[in-house]
C-alpha positions in Angstrom: 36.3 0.8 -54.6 36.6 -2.0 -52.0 33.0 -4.0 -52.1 31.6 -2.5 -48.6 32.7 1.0 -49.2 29.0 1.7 -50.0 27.6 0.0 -46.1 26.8 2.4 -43.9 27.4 -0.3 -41.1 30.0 0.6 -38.4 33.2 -0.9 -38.6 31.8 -3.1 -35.4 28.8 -4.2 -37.3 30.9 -4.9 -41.1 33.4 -7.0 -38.9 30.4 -8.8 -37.4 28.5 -9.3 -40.6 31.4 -10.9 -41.9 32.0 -13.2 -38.6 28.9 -14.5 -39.5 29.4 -15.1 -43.0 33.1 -16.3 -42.3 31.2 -19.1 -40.0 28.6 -19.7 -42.5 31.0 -20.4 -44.8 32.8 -22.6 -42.2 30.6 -25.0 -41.1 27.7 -24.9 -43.0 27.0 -26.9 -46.6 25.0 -24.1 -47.4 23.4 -21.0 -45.5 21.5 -17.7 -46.1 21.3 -14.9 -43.3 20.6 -11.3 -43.5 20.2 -8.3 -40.8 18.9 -5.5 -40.1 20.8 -2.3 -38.6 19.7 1.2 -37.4 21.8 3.6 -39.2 22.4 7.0 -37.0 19.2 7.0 -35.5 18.0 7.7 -38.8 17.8 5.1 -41.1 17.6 1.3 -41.3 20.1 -0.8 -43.7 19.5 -4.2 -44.3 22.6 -6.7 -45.9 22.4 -10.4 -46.7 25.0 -13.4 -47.9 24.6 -16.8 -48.8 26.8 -19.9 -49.8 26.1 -23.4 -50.6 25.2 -21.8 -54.4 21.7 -19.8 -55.3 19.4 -23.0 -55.3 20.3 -24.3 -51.5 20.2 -20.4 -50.5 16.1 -20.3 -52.5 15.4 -23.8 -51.1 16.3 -22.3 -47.7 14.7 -19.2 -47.9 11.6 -21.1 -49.1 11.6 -23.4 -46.0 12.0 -20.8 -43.1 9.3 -18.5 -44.6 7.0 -21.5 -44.7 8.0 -22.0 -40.8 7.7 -18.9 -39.9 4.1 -18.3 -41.5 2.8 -21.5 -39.8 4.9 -21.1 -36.3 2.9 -19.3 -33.4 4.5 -16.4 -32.5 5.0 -14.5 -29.6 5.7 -10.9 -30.9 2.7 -8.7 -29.8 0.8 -7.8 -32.9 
């Protein structure tokens, strides 16, 4: 079984995802990212990736959670 066979993704959204990961990878020492897609009107499915090695990816997490508690936002409540 090939390692995406279980994402419910469209093609369009795995080829994406991996885009993304593929330019991570690229040009980044290290990087986390996940997203969020609407699954047949039905259901939500969330993926994730990260390089640069588990500790960069928890130190990087770590830091844009503490930004995004302490940043004013402009998303209605």
């Amino acid at each position: 079984m090939s390692e995406d066979e279980d994402w419910n993704f469209t093609e369009a959204q795995k080829a994406a995802f991996n885009q993304i990961e593929e330019i991570m990878r690229e040009h980044f020492d290290a990087g986390v990212f996940r997203v969020l897609a609407e699954i047949n009107d039905q259901q939500d499915e969330s993926r994730g990736s990260y390089s640069g090695g588990k500790s960069n990816a928890i130190g990087l997490l770590q830091q844009q959670l503490h930004e995004l508690l302490i940043k004013k936002t402009d998303d209605p409540l």
